[in-house]
KOLPA-234172 format. One record per residue (C-alpha): residue number from 1; chain; z, x, y. Coordinates in steps of 0.001 Angstrom, whole numbers, plus 524288, in hexadecimal, padded with zeros to 5 digits. Each point is the difference from the previous one (the first is absolute). Last residue first. Layout:
BEGIN
<pt k="NUM" c="A" zz="Z" xx="X" yy="Y"/>
...
# end
This chain:
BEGIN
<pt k="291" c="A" zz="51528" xx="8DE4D" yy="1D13A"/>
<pt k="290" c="A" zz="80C2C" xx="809B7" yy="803DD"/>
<pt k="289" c="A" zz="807B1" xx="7F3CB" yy="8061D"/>
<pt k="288" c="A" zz="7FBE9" xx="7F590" yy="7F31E"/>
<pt k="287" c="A" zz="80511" xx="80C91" yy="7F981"/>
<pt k="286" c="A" zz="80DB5" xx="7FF2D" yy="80689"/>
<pt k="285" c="A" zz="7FFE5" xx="7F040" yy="7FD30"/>
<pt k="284" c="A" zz="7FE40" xx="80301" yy="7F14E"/>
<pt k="283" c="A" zz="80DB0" xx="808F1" yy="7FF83"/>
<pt k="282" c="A" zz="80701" xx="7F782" yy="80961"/>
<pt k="281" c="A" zz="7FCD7" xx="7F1AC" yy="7F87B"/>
<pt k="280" c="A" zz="80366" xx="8079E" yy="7F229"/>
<pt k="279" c="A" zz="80D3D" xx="804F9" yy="80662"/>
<pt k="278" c="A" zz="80147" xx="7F17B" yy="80581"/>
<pt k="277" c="A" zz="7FD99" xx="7FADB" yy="7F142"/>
<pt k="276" c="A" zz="8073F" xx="809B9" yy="7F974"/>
<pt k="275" c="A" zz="80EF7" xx="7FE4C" yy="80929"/>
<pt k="274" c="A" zz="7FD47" xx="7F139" yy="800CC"/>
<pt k="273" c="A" zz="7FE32" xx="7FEAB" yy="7F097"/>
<pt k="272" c="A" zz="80B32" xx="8077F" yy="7FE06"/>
<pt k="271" c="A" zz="80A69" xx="7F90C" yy="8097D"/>
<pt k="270" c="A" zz="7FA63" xx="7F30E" yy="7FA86"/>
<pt k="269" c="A" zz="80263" xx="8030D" yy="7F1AF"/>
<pt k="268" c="A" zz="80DE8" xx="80719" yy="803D7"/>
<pt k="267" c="A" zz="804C7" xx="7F28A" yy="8062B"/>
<pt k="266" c="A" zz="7F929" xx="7F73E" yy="7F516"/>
<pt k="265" c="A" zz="808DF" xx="80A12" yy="7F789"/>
<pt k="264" c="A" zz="80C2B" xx="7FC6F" yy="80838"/>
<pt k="263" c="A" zz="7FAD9" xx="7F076" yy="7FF04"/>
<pt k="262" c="A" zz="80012" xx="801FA" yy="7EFB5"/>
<pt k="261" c="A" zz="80CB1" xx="80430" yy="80156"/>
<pt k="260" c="A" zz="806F5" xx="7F4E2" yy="809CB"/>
<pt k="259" c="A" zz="7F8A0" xx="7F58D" yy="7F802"/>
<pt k="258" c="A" zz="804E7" xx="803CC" yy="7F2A1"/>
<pt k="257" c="A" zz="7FB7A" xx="7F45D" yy="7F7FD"/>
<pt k="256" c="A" zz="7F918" xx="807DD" yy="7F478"/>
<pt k="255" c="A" zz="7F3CA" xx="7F83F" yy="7FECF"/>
<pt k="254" c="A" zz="7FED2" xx="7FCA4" yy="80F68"/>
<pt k="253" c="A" zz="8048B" xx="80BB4" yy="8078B"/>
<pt k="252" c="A" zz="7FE06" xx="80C01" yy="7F5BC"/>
<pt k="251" c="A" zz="7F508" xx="7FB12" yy="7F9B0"/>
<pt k="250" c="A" zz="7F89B" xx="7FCF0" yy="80DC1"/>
<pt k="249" c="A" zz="80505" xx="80D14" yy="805BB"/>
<pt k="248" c="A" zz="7F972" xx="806BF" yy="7F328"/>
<pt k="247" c="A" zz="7F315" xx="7F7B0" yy="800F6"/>
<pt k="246" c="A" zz="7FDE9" xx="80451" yy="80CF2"/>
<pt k="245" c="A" zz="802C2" xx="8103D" yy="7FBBF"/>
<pt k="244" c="A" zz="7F6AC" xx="7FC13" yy="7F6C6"/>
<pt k="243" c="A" zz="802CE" xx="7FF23" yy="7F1CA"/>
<pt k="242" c="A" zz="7F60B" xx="8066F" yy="7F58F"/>
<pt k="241" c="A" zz="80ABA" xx="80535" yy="7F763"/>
<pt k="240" c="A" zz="809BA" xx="7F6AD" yy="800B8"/>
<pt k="239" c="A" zz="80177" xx="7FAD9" yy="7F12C"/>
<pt k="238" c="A" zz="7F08D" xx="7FEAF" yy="7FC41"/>
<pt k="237" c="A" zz="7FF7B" xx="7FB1C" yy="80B71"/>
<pt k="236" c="A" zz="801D3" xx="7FEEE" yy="80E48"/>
<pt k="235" c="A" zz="7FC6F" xx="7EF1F" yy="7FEC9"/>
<pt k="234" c="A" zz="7F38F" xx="80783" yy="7FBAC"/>
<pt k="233" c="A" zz="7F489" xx="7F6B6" yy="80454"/>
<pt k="232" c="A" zz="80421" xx="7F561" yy="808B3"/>
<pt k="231" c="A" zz="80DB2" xx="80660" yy="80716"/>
<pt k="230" c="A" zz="7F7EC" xx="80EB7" yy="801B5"/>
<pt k="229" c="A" zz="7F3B2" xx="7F7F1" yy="8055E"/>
<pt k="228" c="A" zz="80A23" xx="7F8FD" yy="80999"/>
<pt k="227" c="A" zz="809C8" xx="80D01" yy="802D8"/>
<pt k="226" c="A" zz="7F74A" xx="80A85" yy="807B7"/>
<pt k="225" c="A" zz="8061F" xx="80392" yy="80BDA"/>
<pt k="224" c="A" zz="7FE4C" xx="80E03" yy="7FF12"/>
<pt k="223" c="A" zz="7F240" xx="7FC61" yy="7FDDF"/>
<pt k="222" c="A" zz="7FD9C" xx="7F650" yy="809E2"/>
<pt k="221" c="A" zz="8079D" xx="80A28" yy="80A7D"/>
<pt k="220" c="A" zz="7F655" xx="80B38" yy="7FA7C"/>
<pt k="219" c="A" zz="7F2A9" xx="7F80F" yy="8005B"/>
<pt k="218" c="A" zz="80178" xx="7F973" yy="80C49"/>
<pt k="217" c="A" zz="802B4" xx="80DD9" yy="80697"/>
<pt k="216" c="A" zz="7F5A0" xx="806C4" yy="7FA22"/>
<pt k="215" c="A" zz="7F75F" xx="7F3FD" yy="80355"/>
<pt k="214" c="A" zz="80545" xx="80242" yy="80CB8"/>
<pt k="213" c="A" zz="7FDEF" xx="80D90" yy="80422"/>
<pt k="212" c="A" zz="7F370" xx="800FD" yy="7F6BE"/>
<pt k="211" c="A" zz="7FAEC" xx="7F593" yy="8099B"/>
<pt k="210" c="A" zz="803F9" xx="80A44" yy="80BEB"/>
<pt k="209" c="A" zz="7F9D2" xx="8098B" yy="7F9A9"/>
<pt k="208" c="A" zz="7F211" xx="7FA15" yy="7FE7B"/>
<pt k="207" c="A" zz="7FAC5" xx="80C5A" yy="8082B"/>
<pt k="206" c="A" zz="80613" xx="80A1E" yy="7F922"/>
<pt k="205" c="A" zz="7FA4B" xx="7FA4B" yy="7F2FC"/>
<pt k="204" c="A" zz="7F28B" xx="7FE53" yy="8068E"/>
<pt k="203" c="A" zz="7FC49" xx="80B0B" yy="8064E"/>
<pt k="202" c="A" zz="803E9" xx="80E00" yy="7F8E0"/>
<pt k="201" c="A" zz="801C9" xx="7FAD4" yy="7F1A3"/>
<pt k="200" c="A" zz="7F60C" xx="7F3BD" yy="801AA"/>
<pt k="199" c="A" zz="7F5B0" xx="807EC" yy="8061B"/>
<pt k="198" c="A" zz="802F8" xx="80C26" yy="7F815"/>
<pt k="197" c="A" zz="7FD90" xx="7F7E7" yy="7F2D6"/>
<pt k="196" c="A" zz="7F438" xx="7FA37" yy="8049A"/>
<pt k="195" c="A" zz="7F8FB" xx="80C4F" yy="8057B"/>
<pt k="194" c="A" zz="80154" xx="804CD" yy="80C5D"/>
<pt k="193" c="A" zz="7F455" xx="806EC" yy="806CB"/>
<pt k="192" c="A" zz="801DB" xx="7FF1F" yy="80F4A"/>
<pt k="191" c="A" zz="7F715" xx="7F2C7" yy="7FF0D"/>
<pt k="190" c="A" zz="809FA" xx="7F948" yy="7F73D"/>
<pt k="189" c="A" zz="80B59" xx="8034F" yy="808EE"/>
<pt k="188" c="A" zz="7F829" xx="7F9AF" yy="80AE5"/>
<pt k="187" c="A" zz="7FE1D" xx="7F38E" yy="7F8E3"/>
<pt k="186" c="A" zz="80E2A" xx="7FEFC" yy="7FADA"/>
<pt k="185" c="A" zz="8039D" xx="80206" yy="80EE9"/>
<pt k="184" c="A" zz="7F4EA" xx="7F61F" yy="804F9"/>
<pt k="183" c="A" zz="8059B" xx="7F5EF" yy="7F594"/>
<pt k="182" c="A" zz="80CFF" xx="7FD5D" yy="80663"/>
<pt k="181" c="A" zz="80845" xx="7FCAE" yy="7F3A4"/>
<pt k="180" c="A" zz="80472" xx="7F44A" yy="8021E"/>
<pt k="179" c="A" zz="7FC23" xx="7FA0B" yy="7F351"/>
<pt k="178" c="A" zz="80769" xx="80A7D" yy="7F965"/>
<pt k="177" c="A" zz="80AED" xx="7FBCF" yy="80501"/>
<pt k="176" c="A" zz="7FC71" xx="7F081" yy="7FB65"/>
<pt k="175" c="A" zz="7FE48" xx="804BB" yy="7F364"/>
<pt k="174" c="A" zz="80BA1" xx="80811" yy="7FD7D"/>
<pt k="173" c="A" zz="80889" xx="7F3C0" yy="804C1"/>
<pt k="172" c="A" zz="7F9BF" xx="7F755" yy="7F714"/>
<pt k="171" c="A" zz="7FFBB" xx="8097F" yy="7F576"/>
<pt k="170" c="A" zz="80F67" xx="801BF" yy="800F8"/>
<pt k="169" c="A" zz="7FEED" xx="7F03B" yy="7FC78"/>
<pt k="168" c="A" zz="7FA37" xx="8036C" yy="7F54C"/>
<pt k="167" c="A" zz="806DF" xx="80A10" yy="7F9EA"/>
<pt k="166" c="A" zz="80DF2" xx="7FAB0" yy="7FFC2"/>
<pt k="165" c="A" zz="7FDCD" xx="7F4E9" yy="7F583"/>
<pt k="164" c="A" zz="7F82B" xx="80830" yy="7F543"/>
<pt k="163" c="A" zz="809C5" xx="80CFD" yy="80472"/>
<pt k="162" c="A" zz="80BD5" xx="7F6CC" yy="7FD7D"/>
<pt k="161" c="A" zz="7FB5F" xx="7FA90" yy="7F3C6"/>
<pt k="160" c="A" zz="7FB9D" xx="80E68" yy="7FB2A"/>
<pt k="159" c="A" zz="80CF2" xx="80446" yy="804E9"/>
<pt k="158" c="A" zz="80865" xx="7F6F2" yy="7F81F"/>
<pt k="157" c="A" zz="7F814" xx="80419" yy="7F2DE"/>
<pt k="156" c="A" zz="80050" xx="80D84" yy="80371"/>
<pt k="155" c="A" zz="81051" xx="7FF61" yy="8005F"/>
<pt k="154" c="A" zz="7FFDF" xx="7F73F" yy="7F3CF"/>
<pt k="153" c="A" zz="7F75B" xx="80916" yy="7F6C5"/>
<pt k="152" c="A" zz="80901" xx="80ACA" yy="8039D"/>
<pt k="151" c="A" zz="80D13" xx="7F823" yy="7FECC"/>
<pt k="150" c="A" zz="7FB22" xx="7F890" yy="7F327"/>
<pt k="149" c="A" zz="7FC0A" xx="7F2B1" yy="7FCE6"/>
<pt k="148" c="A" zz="7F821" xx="7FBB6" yy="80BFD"/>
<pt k="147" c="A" zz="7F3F7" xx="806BC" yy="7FAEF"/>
<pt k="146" c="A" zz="8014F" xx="80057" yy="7F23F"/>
<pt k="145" c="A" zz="7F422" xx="80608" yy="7FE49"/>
<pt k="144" c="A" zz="7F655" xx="7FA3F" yy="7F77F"/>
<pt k="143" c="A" zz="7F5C9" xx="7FFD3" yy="80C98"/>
<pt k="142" c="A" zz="7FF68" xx="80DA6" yy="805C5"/>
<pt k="141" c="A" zz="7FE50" xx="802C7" yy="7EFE8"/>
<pt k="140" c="A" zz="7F370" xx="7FA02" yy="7FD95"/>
<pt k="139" c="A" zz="7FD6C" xx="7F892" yy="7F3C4"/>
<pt k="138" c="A" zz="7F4E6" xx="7F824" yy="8059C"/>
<pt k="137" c="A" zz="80334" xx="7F001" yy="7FB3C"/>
<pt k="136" c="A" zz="80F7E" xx="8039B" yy="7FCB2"/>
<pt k="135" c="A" zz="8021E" xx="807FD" yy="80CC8"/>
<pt k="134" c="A" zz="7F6FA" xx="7F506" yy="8091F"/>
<pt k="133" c="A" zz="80B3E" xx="7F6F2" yy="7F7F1"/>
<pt k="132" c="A" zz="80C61" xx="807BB" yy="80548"/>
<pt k="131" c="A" zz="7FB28" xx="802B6" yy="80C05"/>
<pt k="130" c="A" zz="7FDB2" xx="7F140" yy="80363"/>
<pt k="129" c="A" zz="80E8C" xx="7FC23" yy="7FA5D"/>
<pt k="128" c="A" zz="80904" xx="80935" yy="804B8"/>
<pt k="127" c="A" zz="7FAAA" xx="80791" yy="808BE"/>
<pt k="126" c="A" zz="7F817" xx="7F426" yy="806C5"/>
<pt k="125" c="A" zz="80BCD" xx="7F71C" yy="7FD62"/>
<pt k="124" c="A" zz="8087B" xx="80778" yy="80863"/>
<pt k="123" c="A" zz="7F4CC" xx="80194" yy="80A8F"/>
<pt k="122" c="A" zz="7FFFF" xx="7F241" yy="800E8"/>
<pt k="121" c="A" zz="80E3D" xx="7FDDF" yy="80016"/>
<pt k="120" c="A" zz="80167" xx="80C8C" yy="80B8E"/>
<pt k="119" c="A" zz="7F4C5" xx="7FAD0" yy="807C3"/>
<pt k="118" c="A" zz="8071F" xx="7F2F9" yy="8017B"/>
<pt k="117" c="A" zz="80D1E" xx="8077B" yy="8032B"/>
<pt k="116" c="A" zz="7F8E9" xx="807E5" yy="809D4"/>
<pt k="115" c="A" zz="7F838" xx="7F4BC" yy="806AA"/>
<pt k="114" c="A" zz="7F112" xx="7FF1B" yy="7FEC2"/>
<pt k="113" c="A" zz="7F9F8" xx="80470" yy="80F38"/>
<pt k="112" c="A" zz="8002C" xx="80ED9" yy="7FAF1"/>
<pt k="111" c="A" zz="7F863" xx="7FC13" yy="7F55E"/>
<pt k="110" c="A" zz="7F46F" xx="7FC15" yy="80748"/>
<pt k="109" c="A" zz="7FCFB" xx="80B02" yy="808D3"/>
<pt k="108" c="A" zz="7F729" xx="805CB" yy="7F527"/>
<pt k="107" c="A" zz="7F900" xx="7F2DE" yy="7FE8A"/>
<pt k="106" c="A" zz="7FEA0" xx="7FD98" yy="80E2A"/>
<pt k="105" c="A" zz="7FA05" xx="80DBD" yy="802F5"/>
<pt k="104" c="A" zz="7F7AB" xx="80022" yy="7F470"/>
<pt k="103" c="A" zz="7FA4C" xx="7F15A" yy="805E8"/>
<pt k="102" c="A" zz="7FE56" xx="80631" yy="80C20"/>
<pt k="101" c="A" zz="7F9CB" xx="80C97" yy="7FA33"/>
<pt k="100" c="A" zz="7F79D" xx="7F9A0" yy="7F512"/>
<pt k="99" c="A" zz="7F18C" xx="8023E" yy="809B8"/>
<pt k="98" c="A" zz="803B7" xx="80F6B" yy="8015A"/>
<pt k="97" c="A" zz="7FFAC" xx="806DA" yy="80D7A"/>
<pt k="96" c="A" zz="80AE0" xx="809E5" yy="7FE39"/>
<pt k="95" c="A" zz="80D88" xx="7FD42" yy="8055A"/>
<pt k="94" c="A" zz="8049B" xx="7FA22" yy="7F36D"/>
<pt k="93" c="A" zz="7FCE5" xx="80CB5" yy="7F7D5"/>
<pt k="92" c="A" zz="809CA" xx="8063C" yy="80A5A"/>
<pt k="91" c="A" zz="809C3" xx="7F533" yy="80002"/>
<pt k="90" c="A" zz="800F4" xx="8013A" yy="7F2DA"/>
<pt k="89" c="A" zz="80240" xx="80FE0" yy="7FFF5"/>
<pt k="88" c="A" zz="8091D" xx="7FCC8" yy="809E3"/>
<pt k="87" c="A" zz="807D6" xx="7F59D" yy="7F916"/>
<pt k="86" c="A" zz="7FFE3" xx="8068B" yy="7F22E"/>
<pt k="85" c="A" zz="805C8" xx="80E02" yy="80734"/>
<pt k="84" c="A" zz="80ACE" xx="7F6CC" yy="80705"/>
<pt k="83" c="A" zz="80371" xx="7F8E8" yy="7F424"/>
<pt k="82" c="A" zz="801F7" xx="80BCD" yy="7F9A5"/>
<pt k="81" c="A" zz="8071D" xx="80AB8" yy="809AF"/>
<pt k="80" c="A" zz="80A44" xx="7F3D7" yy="80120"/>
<pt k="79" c="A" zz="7FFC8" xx="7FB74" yy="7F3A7"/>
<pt k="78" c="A" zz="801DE" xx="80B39" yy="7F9B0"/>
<pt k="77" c="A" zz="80B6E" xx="806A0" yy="80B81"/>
<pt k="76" c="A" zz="806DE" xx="7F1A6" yy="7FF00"/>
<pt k="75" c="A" zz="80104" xx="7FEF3" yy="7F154"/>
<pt k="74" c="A" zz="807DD" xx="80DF3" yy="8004A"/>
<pt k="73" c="A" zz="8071E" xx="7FEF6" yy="809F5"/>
<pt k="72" c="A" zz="8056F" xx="7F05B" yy="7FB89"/>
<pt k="71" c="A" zz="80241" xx="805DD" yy="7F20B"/>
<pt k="70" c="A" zz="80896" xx="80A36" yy="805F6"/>
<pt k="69" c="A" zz="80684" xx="7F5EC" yy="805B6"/>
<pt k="68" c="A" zz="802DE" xx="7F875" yy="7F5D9"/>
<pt k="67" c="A" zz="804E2" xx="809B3" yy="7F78F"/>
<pt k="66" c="A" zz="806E0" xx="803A5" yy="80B85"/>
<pt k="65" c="A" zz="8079B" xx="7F0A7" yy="8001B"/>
<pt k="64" c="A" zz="7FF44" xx="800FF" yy="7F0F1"/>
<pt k="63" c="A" zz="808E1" xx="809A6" yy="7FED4"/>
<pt k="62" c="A" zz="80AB3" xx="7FD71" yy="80AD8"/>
<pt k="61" c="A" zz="80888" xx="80B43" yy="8029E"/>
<pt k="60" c="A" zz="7FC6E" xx="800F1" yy="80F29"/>
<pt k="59" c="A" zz="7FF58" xx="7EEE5" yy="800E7"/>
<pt k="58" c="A" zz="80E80" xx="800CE" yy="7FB99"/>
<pt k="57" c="A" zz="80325" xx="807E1" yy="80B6B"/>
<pt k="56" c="A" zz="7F646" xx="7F86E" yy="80861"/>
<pt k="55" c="A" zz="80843" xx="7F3DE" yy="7FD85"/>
<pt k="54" c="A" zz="80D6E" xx="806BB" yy="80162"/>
<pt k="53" c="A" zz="7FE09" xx="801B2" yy="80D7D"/>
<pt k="52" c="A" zz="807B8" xx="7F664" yy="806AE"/>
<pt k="51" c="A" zz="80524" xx="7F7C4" yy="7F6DF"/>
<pt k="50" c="A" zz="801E2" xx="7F3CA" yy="8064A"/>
<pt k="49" c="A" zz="7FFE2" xx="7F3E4" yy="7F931"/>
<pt k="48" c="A" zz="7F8D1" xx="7F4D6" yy="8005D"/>
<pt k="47" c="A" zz="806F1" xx="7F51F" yy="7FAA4"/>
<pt k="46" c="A" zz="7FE6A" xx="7F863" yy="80CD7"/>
<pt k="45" c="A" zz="7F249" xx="7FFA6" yy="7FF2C"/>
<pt k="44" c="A" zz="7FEF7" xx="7F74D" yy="7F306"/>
<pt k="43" c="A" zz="7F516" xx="800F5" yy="7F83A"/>
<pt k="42" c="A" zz="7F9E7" xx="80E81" yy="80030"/>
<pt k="41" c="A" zz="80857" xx="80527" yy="7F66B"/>
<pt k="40" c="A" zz="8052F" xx="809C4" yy="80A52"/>
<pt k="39" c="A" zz="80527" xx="80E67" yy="800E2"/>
<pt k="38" c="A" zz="7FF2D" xx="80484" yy="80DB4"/>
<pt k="37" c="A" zz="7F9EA" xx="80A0F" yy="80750"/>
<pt k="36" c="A" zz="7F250" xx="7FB6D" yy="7FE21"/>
<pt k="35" c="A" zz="8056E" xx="7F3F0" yy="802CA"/>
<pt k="34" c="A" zz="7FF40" xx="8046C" yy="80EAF"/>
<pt k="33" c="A" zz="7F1CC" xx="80593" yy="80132"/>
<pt k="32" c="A" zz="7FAF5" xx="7F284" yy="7F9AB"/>
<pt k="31" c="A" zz="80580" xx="7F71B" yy="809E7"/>
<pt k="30" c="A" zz="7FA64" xx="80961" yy="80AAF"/>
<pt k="29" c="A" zz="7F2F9" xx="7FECC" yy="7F817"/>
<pt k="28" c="A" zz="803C6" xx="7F1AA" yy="7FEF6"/>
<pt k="27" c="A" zz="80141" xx="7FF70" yy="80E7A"/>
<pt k="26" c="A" zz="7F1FD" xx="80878" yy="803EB"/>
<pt k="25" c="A" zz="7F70C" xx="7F9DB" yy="7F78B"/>
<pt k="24" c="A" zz="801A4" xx="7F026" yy="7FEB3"/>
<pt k="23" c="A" zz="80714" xx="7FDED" yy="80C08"/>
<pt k="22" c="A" zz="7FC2F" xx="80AD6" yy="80777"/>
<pt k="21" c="A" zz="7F350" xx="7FDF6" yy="7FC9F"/>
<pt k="20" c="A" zz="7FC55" xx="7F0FE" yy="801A4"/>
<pt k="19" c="A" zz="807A7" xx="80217" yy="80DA4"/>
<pt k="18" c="A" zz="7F648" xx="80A63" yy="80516"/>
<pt k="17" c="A" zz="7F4A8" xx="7F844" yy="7FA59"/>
<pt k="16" c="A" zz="804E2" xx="7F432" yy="80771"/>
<pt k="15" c="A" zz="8043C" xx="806D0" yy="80C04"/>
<pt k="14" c="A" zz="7F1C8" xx="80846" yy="8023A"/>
<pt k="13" c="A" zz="7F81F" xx="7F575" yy="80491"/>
<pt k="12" c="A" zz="80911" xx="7F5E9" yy="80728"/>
<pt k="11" c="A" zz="80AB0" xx="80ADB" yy="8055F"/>
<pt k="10" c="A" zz="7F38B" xx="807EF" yy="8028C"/>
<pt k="9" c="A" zz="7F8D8" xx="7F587" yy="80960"/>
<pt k="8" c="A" zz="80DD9" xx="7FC1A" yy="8067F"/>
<pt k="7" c="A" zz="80226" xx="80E08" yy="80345"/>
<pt k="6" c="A" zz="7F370" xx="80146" yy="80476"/>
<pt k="5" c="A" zz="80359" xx="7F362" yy="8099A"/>
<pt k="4" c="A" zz="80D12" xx="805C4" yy="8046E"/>
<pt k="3" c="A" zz="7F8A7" xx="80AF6" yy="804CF"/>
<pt k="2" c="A" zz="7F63D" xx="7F774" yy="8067F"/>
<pt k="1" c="A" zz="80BAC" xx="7F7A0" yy="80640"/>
# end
């Protein structure tokens, strides 16, 4: 009776949840893994043909699909080592005992609560309106450029979004690490001679590792991932040069109406992102172990 009971208890807590995802997770991602091998419009199942692996053949010689790619690397090692050098060095001012620090706090954590495609229109008019007239009144060149007008000025114009949304919420977690930081150690290191830079070198970045773990890990899955701010400022423009590897399986799926293709590259997408994100998890977690 007890063991039937717990059962009872976990059927009633856990079932819902449990049933939630394997309905909306784990069967389309089934779903998914079989038109991958097929070539489909995406309206009507029963015209979805097998082709077995003809998909990833055409995926090999596709341009834009590595362009993309490539893109997606690159975007994700700047904002990455970025947003995660802005959120620390925040959450280190923002640790100190100044009278502005809650209301910092709340104003730097602010963006990330704005939605991406909301942040992307703002920010679009920003470069393309704001900058424009601050140019015109100071004659500076950060502000003529044509910042969402070429594939240089496009790619840093997508990562200062990203960075601007990313970095506060990594200061959150920063903060409340450092927070925790058992003051006796920092206390004893100070007497034994270290200076500043020693003490957070040698104490307090080894310490906080398991916070660098995760905001490391938020950071690299959001970035990979990265297709709202990408949709609202660029659209992957000018032609495809600042498309995300998102953006590309979007395009290929919805604008170009080849289901069974752009679900092979969703395939690859999440076989990648899996692959860097539990290398990143393995590499951090071995220094959380030598800390």
């Amino acid at each position: 009776m007890k063991r039937y009971s717990e059962w009872l208890q976990q059927t009633v807590f856990v079932g819902p949840g449990l049933l939630f995802f394997i309905v909306i997770v784990f069967i389309p991602f089934l779903l998914g893994f079989y038109y991958s091998f097929t070539d489909w419009n995406g309206l009507d199942m029963d015209k979805a043909r097998w082709t077995g692996l003809h998909n990833f053949e055409l995926i090999a010689s596709d341009t834009n699909f590595w362009n993309s790619f490539w893109f997606t690397i690159k975007f994700t090692v700047v904002t990455v080592i970025a947003a995660n050098v802005l959120a620390f060095l925040l959450a280190l001012v923002l640790t100190k005992p100044l009278k502005t620090r809650n209301i910092l706090r709340t104003i730097f954590f602010l963006p990330n609560v704005i939605g991406g495609i909301l942040l992307g229109f703002i920010w679009q008019f920003i470069f393309t309106k704001g900058f424009s007239t601050i140019g015109e009144l100071t004659n500076l060149p950060f502000f003529n450029l044509p910042w969402l007008g070429t594939p240089r000025t496009g790619f840093w114009g997508i990562v200062i979004v990203f960075v601007w949304q990313t970095a506060g919420y990594m200061m959150v977690i920063y903060i409340a690490a450092l927070a925790g930081l058992p003051k006796d150690l920092l206390e004893a290191a100070r007497i034994d001679g270290a200076n500043y830079w020693q003490l957070l070198r040698s104490v307090t970045v080894p310490m906080i590792m398991p916070a660098i773990t995760i905001c490391l890990f938020l950071t690299t899955s959001n970035a990979f991932k990265m297709f709202d701010l990408n949709l609202s400022l660029t659209k992957g423009g000018p032609g495809t040069s600042t498309q995300s590897l998102a953006f590309n399986v979007y395009a290929e799926a919805l604008n170009n109406n080849r289901y069974g293709l752009g679900t092979a590259k969703a395939m690859l997408f999440f076989i990648g992102v899996s692959i860097i994100t539990i290398t990143q998890v393995w590499l951090t977690k071995r220094k959380e172990v030598e800390a």
